[in-house]
C-alpha positions as CSV (number, residue, x, y, z in Angstrom):
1,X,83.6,121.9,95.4
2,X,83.7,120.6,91.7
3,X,85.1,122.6,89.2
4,X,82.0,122.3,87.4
5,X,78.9,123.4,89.0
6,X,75.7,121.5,89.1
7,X,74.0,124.4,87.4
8,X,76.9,124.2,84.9
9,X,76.8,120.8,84.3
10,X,72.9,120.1,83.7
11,X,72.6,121.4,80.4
12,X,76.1,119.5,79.5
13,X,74.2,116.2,80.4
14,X,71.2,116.9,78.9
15,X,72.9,118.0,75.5
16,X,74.8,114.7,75.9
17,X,71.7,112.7,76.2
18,X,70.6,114.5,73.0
19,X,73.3,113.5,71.4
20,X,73.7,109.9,72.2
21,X,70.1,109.4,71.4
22,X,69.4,111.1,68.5
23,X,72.9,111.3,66.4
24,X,74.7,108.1,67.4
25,X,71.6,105.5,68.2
26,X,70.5,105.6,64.5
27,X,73.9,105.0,63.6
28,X,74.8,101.9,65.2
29,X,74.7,99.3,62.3
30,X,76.4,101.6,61.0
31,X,79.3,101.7,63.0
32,X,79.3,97.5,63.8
33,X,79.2,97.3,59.4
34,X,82.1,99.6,58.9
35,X,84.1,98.6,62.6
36,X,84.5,102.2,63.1
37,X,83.1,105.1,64.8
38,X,82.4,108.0,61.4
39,X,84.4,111.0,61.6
40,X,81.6,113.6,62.1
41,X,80.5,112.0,65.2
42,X,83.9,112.1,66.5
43,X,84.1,116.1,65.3
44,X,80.9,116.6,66.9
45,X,82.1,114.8,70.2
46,X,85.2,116.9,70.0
47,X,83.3,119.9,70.0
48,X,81.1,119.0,72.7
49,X,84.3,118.8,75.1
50,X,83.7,114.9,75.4
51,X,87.5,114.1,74.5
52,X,88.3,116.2,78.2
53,X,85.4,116.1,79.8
54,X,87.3,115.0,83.0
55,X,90.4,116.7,82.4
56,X,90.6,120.1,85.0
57,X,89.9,123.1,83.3
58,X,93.0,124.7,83.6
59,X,94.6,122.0,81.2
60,X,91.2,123.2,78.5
61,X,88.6,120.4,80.2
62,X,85.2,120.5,81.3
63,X,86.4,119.7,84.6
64,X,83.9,117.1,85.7
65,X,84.6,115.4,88.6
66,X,83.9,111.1,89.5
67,X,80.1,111.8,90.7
68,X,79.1,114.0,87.3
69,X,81.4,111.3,85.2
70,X,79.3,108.5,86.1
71,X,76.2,110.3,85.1
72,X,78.0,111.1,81.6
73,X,79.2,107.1,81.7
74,X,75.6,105.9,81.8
75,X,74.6,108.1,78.6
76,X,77.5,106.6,76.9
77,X,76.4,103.6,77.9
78,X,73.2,103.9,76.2
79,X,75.0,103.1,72.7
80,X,77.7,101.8,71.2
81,X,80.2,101.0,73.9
82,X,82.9,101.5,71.1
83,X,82.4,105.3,71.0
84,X,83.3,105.7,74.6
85,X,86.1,103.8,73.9
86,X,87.0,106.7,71.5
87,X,87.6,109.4,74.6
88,X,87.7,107.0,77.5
89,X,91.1,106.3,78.3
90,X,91.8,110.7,77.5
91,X,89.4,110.9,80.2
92,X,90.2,107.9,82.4
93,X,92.9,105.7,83.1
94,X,95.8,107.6,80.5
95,X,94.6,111.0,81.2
96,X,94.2,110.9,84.7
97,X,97.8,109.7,85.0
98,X,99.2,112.8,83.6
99,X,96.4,114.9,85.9
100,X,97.3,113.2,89.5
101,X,101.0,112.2,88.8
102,X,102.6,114.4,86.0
103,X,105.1,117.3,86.2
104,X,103.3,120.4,85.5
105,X,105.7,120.2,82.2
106,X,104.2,117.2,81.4
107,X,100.5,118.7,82.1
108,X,101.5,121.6,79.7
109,X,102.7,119.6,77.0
110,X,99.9,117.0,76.5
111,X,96.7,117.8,78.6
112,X,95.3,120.6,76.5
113,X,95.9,118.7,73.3
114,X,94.3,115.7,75.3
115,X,91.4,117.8,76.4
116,X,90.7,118.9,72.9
117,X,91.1,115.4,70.9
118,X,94.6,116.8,68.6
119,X,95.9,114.1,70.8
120,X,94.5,110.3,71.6
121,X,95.7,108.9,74.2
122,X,96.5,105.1,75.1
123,X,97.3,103.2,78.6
124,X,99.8,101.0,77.5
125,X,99.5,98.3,80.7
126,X,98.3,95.3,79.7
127,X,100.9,92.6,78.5
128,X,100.6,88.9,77.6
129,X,101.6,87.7,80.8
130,X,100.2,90.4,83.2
131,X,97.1,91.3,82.7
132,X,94.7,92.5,85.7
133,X,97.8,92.3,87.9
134,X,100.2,94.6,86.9
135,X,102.5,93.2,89.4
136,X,103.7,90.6,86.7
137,X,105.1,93.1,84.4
138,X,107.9,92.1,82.0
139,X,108.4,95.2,80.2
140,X,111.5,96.9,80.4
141,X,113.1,100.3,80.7
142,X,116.8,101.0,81.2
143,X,118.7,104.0,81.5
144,X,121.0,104.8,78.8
145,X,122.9,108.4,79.7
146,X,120.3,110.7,80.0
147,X,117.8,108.6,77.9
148,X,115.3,105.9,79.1
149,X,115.3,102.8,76.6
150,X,112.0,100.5,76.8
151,X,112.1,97.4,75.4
152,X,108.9,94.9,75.9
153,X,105.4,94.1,74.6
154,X,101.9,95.5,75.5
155,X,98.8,93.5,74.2
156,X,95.5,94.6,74.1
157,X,96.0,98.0,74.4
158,X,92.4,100.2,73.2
159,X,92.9,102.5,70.6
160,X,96.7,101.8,70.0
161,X,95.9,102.0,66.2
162,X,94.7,105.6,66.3
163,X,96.9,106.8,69.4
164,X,99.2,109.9,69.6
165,X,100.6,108.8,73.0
166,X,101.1,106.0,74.9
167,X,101.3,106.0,78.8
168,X,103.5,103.3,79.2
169,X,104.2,101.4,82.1
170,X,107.8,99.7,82.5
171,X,109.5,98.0,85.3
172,X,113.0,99.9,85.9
173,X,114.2,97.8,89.0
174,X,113.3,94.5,90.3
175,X,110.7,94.3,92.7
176,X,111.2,94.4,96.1
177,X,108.6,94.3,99.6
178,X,106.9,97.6,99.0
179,X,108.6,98.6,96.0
180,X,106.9,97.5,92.8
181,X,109.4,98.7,90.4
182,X,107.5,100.2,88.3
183,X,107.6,103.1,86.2
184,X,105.4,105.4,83.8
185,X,106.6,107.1,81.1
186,X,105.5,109.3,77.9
187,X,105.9,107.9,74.6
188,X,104.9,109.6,71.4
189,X,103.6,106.9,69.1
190,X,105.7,107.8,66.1
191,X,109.1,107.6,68.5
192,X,111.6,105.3,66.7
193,X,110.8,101.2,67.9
194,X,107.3,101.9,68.6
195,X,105.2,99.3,66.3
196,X,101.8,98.8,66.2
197,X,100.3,95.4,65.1
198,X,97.0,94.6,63.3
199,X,93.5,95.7,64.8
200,X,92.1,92.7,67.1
201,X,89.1,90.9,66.1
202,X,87.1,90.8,68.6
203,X,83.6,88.9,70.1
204,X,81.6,92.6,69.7
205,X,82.8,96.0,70.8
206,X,83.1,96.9,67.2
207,X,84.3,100.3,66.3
208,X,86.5,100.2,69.3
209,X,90.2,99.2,67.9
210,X,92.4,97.5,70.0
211,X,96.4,96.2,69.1
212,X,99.3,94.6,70.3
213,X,101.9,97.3,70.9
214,X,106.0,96.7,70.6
215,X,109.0,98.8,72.2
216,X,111.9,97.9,70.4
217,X,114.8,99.5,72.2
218,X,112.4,102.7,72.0
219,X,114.7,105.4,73.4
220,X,112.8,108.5,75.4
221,X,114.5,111.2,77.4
222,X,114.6,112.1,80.8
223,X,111.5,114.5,80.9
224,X,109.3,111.1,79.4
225,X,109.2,109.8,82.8
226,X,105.4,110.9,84.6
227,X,106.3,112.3,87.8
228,X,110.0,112.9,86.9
229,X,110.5,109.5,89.6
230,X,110.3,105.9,89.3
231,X,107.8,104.8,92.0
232,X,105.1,107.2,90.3
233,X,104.4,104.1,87.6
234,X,102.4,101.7,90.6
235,X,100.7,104.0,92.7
236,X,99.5,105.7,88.9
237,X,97.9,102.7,87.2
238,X,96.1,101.2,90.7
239,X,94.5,105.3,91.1
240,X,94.0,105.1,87.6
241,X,92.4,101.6,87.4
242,X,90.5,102.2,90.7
243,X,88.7,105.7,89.3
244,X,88.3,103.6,85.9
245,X,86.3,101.2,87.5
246,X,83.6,103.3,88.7
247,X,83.1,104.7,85.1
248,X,83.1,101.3,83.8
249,X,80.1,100.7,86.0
250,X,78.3,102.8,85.1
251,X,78.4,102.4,81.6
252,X,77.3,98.9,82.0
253,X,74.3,100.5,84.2
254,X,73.4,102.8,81.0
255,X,73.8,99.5,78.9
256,X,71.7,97.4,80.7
257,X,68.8,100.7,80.8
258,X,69.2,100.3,77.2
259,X,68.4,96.6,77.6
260,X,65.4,96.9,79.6
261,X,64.0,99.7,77.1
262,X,64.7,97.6,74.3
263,X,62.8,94.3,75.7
264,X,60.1,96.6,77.5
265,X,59.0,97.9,73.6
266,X,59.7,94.8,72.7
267,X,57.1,92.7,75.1
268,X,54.4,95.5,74.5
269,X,53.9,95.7,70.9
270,X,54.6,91.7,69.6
271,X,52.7,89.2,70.1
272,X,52.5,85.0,70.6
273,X,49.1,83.7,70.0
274,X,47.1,87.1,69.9
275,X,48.6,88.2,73.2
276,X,51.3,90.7,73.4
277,X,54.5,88.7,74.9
278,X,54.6,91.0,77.7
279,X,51.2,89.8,79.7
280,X,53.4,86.4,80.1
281,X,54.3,86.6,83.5
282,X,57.5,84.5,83.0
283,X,58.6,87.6,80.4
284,X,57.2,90.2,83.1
285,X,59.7,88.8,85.5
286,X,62.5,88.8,83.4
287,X,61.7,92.5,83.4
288,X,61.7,93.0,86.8
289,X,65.0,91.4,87.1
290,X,66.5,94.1,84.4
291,X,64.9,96.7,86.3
292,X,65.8,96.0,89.7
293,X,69.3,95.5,88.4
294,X,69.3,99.0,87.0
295,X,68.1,100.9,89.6
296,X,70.6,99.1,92.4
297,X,73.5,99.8,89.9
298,X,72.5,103.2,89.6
299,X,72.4,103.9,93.1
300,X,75.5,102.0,93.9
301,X,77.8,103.7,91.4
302,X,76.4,107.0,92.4
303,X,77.4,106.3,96.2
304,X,80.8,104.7,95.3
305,X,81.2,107.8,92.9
306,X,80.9,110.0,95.9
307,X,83.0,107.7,98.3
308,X,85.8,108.2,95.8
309,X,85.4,112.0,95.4
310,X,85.0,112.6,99.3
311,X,88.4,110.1,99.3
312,X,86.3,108.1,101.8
313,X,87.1,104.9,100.0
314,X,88.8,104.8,96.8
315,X,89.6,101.0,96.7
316,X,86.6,99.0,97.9
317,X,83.9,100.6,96.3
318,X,85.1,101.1,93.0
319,X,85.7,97.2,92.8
320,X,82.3,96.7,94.5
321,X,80.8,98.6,91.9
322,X,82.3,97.4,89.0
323,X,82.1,93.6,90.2
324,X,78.0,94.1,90.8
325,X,77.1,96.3,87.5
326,X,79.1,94.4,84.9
327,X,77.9,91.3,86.1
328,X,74.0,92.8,86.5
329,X,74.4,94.1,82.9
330,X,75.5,90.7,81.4
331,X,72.5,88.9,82.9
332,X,70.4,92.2,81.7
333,X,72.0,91.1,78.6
334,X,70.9,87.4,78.4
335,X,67.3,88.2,79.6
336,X,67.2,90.7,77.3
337,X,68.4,88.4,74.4
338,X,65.8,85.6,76.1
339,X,62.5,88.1,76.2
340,X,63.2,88.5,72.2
341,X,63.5,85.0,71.5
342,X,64.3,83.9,68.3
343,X,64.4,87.8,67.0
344,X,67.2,88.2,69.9
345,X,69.6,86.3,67.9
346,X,69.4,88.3,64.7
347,X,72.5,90.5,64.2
348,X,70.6,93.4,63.2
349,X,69.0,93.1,67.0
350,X,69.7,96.0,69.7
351,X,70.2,93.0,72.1
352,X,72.3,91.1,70.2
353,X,75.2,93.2,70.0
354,X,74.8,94.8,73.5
355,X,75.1,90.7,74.1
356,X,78.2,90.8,72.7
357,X,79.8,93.9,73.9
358,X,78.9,93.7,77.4
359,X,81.1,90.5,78.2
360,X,84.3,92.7,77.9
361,X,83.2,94.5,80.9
362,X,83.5,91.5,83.6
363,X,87.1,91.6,81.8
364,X,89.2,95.1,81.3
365,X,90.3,97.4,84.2
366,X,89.9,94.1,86.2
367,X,88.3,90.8,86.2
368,X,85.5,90.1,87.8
369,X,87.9,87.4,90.0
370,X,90.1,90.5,90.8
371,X,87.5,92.7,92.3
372,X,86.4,89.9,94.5
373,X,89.8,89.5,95.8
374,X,90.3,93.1,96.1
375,X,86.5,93.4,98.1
376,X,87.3,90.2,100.2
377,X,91.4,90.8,101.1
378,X,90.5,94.3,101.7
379,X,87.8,93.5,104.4
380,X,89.9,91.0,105.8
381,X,93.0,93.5,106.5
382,X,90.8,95.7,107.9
383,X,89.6,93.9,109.8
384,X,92.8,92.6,111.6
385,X,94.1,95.6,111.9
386,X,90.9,96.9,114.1
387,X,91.9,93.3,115.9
């Protein structure tokens, strides 16, 4: 049973439908003039619980489980995907590492703050030469006495600029056949060698602030490493990524039901020649490609949702998920940029940011190549060891 009930949880939707729609949808230019997300939305957010929403209630969450996540995801989705940004990786791939793999310690020391926004965290994977495979990890930890001392470079790394913590993967040992010697430790963002470089400018996704990330012989003690043992760090970031995934698809399912609203109002009210745009049947059919996009993802990420709760499959589905919705949402994208036309390519369009913003999807917590190679090697083993 979830920690929090269905009965519990429907109002906590529909008051986060509310708010999406009526407090952050108006502010959207907004937030792409200014590359930021404005502080009373994130107090507001904070209040709501949205900065914990998936952390257990005993460490002060909501205690939302995968299956009621994904309906939350494809609110968030609605908008700007930067403000999910601001709580996702609390919620997802950095929190969840502390909720599945820390010392209870480590749970008492972070996840309460985590739960209630005092601290941001940040999942400190990605590095210049290892991106969706974490496999080819060059960053270094060493022990030094009863300290760990990290040395290496992170790139990429969402809200790094703004971060309190950084869950920081580090390879402690060389890697050996089952063994990928990795590691995850804690490290407080103003710990001595931590630097953080400029914001990235990126395609879209603005709002959401991303950095390259430095350890320069960044000493930590003991009680930094998750887990308090050094095979935690691979088995953490694949759960981690693997949950992730499914939220990530869903958001692009909420982005691309933004999409089809947009292009539906859109197609009924303007007009080519006297005729609303919308009677063409060449624009009706891009709509029914939008739709029937969204209503597959939506039915797909609620089943994978529930395949991951019920522990049925927490590998396949999550990539099959991901792979179809944040591909479906970039060709929602396109149509919907093609059914406004000229008017699509405006900046001060719905579409045309939501063009920009969805291609990061096909690319974080995975490419789209990875998930195929994760859906198709998977199969495969199966299937020889049934043979």
């Amino acid at each position: 049973m979830p920690e929090l009930s269905a009965e519990d949880f429907e109002p906590i939707l529909a008051h986060v439908r509310t708010f999406i729609r009526t407090k952050v949808v108006p502010r959207e230019a907004e937030i792409i003039e200014t590359n930021a997300i404005p502080d009373d939305i994130r107090r507001t957010a904070a209040e709501m619980g949205l900065f914990g929403y998936a952390i257990p209630q005993q460490w002060g969450g909501l205690g939302a489980d995968l299956t009621q996540d994904v309906e939350l995801a494809m609110e968030f989705g609605y908008t700007s995907l930067a403000l999910r940004s601001l709580w996702g990786t609390n919620n997802g791939i950095a929190g969840q590492v502390l909720v599945n793999f820390g010392t209870d310690e480590q749970r008492k020391q972070w996840l309460e703050r985590i739960a209630t926004g005092e601290v941001l965290a940040s999942f400190a994977l990605t590095e210049p030469g290892a991106g969706s495979n974490p496999a080819g990890l060059r960053t270094r930890a060493r022990r030094d006495g009863d300290d760990w001392v990290i040395d290496g470079q992170k790139r990429f790394i969402t809200n790094a600029p703004l971060a309190n913590l950084f869950v920081t993967f580090a390879r402690t040992r060389e890697a050996t056949p089952g063994d990928p010697g990795i590691a995850v430790f804690l490290v407080p963002a103003d710990t001595a060698g931590v630097i953080v470089g400029p914001k990235d400018a990126k395609m879209g996704q603005e709002g959401a602030w991303t950095a390259d990330v430095t350890f320069d012989n960044v000493r930590v003690p003991a009680d930094a490493l998750v887990g308090g043992a050094e095979d935690v760090g691979y088995k953490a970031a694949m759960a981690s990524l693997s949950r992730g995934r499914v939220h990530i698809a869903a958001l692009a399912v909420g982005t691309a039901q933004r999409v089809l609203d947009e292009s539906v109002a859109y197609a009924a009210t303007v007009t080519q020649g006297g005729t609303p745009i919308g009677d063409f049947q060449l624009v009706q059919a891009m709509i029914a490609d939008i739709k029937t996009g969204v209503m597959a993802g939506r039915a797909l990420v609620r089943d994978a949702a529930a395949k991951y709760v019920s522990g049925e499959d927490r590998r396949i589905a999550p990539s099959v998920a991901k792979l179809f919705c944040t591909e479906m949402a970039g060709r929602a994208a396109d149509n919907g940029v093609q059914i406004h036309g000229g008017s699509g390519y405006m900046r001060e369009v719905t579409v045309e940011h939501i063009y920009r913003d969805v291609r990061l999807l096909r690319l974080y917590e995975g490419t789209s190549e990875i998930q195929r190679l994760i859906i198709g090697g998977g199969l495969v083993r199966e299937a020889k060891k049934r043979a």
